[in-house]
C-alpha positions as CSV (number, residue, x, y, z in Angstrom):
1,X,-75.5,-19.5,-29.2
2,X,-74.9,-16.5,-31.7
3,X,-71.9,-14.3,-30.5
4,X,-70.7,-12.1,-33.5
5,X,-66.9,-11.5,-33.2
6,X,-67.6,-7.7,-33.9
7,X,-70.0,-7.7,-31.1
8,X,-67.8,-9.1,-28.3
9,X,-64.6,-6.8,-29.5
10,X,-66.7,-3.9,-28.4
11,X,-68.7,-5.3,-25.4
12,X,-67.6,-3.7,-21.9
13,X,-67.8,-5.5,-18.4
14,X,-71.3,-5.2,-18.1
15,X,-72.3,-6.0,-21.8
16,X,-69.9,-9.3,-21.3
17,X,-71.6,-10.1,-17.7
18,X,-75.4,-9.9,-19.7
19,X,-74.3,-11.9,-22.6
20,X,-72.6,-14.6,-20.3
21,X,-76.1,-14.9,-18.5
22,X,-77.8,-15.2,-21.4
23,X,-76.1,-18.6,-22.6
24,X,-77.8,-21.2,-20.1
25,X,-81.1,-20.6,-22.3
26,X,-79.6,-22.1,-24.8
27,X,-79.5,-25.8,-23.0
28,X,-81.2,-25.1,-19.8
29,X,-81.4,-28.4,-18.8
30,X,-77.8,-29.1,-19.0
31,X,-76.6,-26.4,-17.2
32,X,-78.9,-27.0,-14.1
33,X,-77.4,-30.7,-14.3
34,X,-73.7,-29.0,-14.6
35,X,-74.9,-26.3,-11.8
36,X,-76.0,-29.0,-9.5
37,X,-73.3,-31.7,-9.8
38,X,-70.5,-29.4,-9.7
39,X,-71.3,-26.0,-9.2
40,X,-72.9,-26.3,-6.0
41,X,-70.9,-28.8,-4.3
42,X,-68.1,-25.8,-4.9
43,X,-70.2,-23.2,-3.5
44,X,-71.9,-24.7,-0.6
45,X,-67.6,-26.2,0.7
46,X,-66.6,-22.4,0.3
47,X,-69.6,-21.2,2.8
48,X,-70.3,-24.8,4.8
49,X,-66.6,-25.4,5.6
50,X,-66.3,-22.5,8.3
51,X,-69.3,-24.8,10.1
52,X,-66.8,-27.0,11.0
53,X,-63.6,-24.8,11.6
54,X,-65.2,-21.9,13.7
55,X,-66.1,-24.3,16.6
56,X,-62.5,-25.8,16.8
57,X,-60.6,-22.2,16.6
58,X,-63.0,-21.1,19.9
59,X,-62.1,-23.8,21.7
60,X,-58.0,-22.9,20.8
61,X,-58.7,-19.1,21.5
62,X,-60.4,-20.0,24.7
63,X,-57.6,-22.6,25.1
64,X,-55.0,-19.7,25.0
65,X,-51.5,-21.1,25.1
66,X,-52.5,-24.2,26.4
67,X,-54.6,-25.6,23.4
68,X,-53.2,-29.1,22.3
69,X,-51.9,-30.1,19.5
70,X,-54.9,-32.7,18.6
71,X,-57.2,-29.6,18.4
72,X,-54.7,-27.9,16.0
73,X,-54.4,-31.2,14.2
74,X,-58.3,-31.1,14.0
75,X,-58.2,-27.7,12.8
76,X,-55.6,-28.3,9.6
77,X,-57.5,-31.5,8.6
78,X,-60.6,-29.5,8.1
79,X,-58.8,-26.9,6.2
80,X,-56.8,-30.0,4.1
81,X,-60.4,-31.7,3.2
82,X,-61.4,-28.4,2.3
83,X,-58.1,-27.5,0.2
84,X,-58.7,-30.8,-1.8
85,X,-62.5,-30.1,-2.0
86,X,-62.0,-26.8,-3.4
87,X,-59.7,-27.6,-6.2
88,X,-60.8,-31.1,-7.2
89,X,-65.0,-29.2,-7.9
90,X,-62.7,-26.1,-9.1
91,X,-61.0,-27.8,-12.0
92,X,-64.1,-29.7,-12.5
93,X,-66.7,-27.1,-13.1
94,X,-63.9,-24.5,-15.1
95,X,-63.8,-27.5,-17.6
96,X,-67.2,-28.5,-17.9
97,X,-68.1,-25.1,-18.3
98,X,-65.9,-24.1,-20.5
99,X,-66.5,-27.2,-22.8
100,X,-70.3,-26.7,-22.7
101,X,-69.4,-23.1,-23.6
102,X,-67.5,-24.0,-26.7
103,X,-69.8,-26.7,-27.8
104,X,-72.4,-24.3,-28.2
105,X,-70.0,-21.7,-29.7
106,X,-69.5,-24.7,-32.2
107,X,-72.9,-25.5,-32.9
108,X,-72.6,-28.9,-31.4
109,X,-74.7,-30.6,-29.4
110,X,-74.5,-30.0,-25.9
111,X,-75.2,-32.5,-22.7
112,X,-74.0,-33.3,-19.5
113,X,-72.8,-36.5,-20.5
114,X,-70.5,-34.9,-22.8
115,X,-69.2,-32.3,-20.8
116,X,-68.2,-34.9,-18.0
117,X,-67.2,-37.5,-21.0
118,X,-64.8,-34.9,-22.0
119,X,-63.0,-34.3,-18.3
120,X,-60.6,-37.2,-17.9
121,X,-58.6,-35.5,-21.4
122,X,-58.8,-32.0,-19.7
123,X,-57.7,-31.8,-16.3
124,X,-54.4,-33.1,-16.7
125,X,-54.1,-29.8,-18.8
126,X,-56.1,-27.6,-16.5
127,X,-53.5,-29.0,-13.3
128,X,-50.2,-28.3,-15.7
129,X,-51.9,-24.7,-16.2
130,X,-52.8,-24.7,-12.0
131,X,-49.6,-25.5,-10.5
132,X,-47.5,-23.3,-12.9
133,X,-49.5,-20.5,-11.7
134,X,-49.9,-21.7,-8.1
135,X,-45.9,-21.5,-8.5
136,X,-46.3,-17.8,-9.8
137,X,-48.6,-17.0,-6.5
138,X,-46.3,-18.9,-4.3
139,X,-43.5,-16.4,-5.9
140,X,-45.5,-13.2,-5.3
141,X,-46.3,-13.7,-1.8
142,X,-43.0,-14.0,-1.1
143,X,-41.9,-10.8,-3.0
144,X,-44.9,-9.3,-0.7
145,X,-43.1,-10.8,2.6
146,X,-40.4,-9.6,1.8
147,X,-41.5,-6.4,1.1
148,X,-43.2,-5.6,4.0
149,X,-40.1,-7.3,6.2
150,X,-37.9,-4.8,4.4
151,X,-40.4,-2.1,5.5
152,X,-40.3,-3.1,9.1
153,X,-36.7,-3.0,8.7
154,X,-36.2,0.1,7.5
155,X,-39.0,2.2,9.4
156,X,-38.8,0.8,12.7
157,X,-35.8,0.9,14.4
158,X,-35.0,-2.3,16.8
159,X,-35.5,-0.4,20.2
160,X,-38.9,0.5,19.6
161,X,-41.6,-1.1,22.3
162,X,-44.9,-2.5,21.1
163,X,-46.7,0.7,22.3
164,X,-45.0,2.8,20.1
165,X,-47.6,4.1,17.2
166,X,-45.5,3.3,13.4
167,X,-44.3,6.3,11.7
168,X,-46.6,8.3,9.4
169,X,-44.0,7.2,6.7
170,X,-44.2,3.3,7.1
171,X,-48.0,3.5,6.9
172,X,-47.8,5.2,3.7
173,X,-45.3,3.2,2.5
174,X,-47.2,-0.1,3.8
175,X,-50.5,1.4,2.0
176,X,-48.8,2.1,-1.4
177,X,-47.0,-1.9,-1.2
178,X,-50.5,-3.3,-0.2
179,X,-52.7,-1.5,-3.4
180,X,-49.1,-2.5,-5.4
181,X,-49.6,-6.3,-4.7
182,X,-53.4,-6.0,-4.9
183,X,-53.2,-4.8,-8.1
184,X,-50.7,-7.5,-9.2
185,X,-52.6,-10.2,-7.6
186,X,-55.9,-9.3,-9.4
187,X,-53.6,-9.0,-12.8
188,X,-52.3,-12.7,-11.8
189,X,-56.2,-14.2,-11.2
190,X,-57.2,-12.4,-14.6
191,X,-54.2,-14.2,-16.0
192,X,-55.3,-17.1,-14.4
193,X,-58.6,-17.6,-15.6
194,X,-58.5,-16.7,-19.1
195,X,-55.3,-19.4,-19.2
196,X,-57.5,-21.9,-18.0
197,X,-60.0,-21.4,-21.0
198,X,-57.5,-21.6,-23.6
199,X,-55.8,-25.0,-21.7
200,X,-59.5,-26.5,-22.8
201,X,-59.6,-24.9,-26.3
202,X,-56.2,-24.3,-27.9
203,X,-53.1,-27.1,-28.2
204,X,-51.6,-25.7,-25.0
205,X,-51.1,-25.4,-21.6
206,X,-48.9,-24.4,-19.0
207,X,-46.4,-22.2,-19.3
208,X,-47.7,-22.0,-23.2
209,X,-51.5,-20.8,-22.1
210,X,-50.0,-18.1,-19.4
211,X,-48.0,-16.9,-22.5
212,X,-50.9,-16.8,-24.5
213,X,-53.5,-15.2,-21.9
214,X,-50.9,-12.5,-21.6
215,X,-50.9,-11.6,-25.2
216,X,-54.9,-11.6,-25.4
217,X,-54.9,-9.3,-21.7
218,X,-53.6,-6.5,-23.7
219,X,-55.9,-4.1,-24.2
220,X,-58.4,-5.9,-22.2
221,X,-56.6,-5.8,-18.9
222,X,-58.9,-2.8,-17.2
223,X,-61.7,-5.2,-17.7
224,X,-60.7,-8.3,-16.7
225,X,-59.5,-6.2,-13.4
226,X,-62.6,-5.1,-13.4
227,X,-64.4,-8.7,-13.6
228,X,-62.2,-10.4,-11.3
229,X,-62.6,-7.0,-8.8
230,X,-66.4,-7.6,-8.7
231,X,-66.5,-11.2,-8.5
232,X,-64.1,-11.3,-5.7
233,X,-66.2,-8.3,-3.7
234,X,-69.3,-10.3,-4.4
235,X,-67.7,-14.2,-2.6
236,X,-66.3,-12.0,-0.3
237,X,-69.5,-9.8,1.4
238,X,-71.6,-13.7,0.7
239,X,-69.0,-15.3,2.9
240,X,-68.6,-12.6,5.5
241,X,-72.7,-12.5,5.9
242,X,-72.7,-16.1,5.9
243,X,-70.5,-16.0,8.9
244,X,-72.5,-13.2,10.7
245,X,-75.6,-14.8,9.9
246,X,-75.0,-18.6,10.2
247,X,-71.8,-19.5,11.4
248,X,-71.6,-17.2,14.6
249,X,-73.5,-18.5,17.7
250,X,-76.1,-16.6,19.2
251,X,-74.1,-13.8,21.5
252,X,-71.3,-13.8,19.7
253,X,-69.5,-10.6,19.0
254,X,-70.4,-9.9,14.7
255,X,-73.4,-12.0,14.9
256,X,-76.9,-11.4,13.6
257,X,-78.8,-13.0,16.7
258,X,-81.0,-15.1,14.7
259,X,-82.4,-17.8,15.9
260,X,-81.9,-21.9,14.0
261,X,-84.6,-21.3,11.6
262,X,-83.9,-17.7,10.3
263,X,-79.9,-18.8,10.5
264,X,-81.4,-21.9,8.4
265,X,-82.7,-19.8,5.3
266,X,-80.4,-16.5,5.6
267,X,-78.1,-19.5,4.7
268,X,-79.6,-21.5,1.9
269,X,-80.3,-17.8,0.1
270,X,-76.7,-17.2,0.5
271,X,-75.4,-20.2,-0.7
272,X,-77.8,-19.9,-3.5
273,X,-76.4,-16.5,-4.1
274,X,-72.9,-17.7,-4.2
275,X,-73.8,-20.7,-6.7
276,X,-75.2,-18.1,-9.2
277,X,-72.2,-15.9,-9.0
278,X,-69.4,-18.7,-9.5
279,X,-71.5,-20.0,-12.7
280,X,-72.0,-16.6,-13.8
281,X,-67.9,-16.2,-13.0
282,X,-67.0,-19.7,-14.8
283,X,-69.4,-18.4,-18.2
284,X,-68.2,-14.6,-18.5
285,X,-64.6,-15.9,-18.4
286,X,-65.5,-18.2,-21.1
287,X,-67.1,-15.5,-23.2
288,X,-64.1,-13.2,-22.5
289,X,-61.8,-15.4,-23.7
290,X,-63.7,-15.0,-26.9
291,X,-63.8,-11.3,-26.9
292,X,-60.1,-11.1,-26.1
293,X,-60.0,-13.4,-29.6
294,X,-62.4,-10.7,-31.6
295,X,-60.7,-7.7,-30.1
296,X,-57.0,-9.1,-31.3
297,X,-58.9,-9.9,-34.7
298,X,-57.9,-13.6,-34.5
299,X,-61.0,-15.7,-36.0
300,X,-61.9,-19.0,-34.4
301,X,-62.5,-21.3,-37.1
302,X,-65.4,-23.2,-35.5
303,X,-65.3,-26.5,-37.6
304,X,-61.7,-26.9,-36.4
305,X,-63.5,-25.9,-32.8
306,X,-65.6,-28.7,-33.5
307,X,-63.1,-31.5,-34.0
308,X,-60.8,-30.3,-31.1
309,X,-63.7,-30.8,-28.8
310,X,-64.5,-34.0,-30.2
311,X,-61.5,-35.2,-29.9
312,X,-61.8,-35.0,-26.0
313,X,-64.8,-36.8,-26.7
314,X,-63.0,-39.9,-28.4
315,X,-64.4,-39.2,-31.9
316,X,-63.2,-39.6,-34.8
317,X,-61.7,-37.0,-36.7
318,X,-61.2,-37.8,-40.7
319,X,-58.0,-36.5,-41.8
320,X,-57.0,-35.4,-45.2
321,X,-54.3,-38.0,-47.1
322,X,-51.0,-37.3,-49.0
323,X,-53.0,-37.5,-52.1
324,X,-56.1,-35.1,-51.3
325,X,-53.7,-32.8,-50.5
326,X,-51.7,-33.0,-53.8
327,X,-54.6,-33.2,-55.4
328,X,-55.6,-29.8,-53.6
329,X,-52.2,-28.3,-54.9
330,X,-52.9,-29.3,-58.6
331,X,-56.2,-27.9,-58.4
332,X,-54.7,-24.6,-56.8
């Protein structure tokens, strides 16, 4: 794989979006092992998991007050399976894909056995880089709570009944909060993403890689927004026809009608859909990471490249002695 630093400095959203679809030609058959294993276990638990929830929330809504607890019990176990499901392929495909990525970048050889050879060593520093931004999401929905509870607060007074329309001045107020927080949340996901690269390709993680993603964002922030704007749009209308189309019973208000079979293959399409975009997703934020490096002029050295990913790998990786290095200042 041949990505000249000049080239990516200057490549927009779409330019970065063609080369990252480009890459699996280069080992084809390890990415349709990566994409199967990993990729679509993720894709098919973010469609198939509403299979299982939608039935239990009908029979609570049509429970009304008097649903019991084991059905609500029911309900968060599903959503707990899925939770751990979601996070454990998450971390899983981010670093395979990455590493497989870099390899390439590196000119060394890449396979599936060495992309899940190398994720014990990772994800201990992909987790440190998730929960310190989990933390940072926890914080900002918060700040958005309270936001909107100071609105409330301020804009509607405490004798107002619940037929009472909101004033033209909360809804514009609400409306600038919400794009506010969007915006911010979209920064944080772009954030994120490129943090997680540089967790599987630099010396740090954490707090460290956030820092880091930062720095590399400037400049580059209107596209990563723009990125992480489409990508979410994309899962978003997949999941939403998904549950018109598959999940929704026959008669059911927002439901295509179709009968088992057409339900059947609307649905495989879509979950093949979806698998094609979160690959797509987990290569462009690899290749971005290396624009964001080319656009800030700092050169990756791709033998030391080599090593570091070799080094997740258990190699060995010779190292220069006291007296090569003297011998390197005498000859200097």
């Amino acid at each position: 794989m041949e990505l000249a630093s000049s080239n990516l400095a200057a490549l927009g959203a779409a330019e970065l979006v063609r080369a990252s679809a480009s890459i699996p030609r280069a080992a084809p058959r390890t990415f349709a092992l990566l994409t199967a294993c990993l990729v679509f276990p993720l894709s098919f638990a973010v469609l198939a998991h509403s299979l299982f929830t939608h039935p239990v929330v009908r029979r609570i809504q049509s429970a009304g007050s008097g649903a019991r607890s084991a059905q609500w019990l029911e309900l968060f176990a599903y959503q707990f399976l899925y939770l751990i499901v979601l996070f454990t392929f998450s971390l899983l495909s981010t670093a395979a894909a990455v590493f497989t990525v870099a390899s390439l970048y590196a000119s060394k050889p890449a396979s599936i056995s060495a992309s899940l050879t190398a994720l014990p060593p990772i994800l201990p520093r992909l987790l440190r880089t998730f929960l310190w931004v989990s933390l940072l999401m926890l914080a900002y929905h918060l700040v958005f709570a309270l936001a909107v509870l100071l609105l409330i607060v301020i804009f509607i007074p405490n004798g107002a009944s619940e037929s009472t329309p909101p004033s033209i001045s909360f809804v514009l107020f609400l409306i600038v909060v919400v794009f506010v927080f969007l915006g911010i949340h979209v920064y944080i996901s772009a954030l994120w993403h490129l943090a997680s690269v540089i967790s599987v390709l630099e010396p740090v993680c954490g707090l460290a890689a956030m820092a880091k993603s930062k720095q590399l964002l400037q400049g580059r922030t209107g596209i990563a927004a723009t990125l992480v704007v489409s990508y979410f749009a994309i899962c978003g209308v997949t999941s939403l026809l998904f549950r018109a189309a598959v999940v929704k019973g026959r008669g059911e208000e927002g439901s295509f009608g179709l009968a088992l079979p057409g339900r059947l293959l609307v649905g495989a399409v879509l979950v093949c859909v979806l698998v094609c975009v979160n690959l797509l997703g987990l290569l462009v934020q690899s290749v971005f990471y290396y624009a964001c490096k080319a656009f800030h002029n700092q050169e990756i050295d791709r033998s030391a490249l080599y090593e570091h990913l070799g080094g997740y790998l258990g190699e060995y990786v010779p190292l220069k002695s006291n007296i090569q290095m003297e011998n390197l200042e005498v000859g200097a």
